[in-house]
C-alpha positions in Angstrom: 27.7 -28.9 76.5 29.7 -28.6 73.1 27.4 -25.5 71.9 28.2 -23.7 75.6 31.8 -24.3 75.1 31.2 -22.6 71.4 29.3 -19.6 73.0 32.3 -19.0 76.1 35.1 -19.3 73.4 33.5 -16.9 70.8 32.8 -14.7 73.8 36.7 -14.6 74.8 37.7 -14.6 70.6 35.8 -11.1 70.0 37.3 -9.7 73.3 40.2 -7.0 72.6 43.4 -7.6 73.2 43.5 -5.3 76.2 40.7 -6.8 78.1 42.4 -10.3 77.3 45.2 -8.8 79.2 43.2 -7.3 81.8 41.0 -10.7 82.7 45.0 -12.4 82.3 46.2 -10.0 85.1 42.8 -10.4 87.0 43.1 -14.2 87.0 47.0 -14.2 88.0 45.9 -11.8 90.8 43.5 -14.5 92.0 46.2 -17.2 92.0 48.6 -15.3 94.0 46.2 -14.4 96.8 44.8 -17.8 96.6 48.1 -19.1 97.1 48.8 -16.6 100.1 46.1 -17.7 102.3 46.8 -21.4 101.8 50.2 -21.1 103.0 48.9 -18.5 105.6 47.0 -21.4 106.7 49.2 -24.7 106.0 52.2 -22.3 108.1 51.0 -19.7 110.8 54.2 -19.1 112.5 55.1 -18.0 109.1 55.8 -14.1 108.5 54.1 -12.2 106.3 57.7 -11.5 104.4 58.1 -15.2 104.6 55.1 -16.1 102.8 55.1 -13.6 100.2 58.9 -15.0 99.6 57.7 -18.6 99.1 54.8 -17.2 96.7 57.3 -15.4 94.5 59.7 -18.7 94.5 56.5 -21.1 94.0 54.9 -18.6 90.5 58.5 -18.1 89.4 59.0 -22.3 88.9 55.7 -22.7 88.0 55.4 -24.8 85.3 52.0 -25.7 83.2 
């Protein structure tokens, strides 16, 4: 397992900065839409403007 975890992080060292950005963008993307279905489907009487609200609030106090 160590020499994979070697190989994925070399892989991701020698990308550019740009397509660091890119996949960082790409994987944030993800999260949001992610995030929109589960509270489309925790809350269906929800309105779309409603849950796009709550997914702003919830990514702008996220905290790592």
């Amino acid at each position: 397992m160590k020499t994979e975890s070697k190989i994925e992080k070399n892989r991701f060292k020698n990308f550019s900065a740009e397509k660091k950005l890119e996949l960082a963008i790409q994987l944030r993307n993800s999260a949001i839409e992610l995030k929109r279905a589960a509270l489309r489907e925790f809350h269906p009487t929800w309105s779309e403007e409603k849950v796009v609200e709550e997914v702003k609030k919830i990514f702008l106090y996220a905290r790592t």
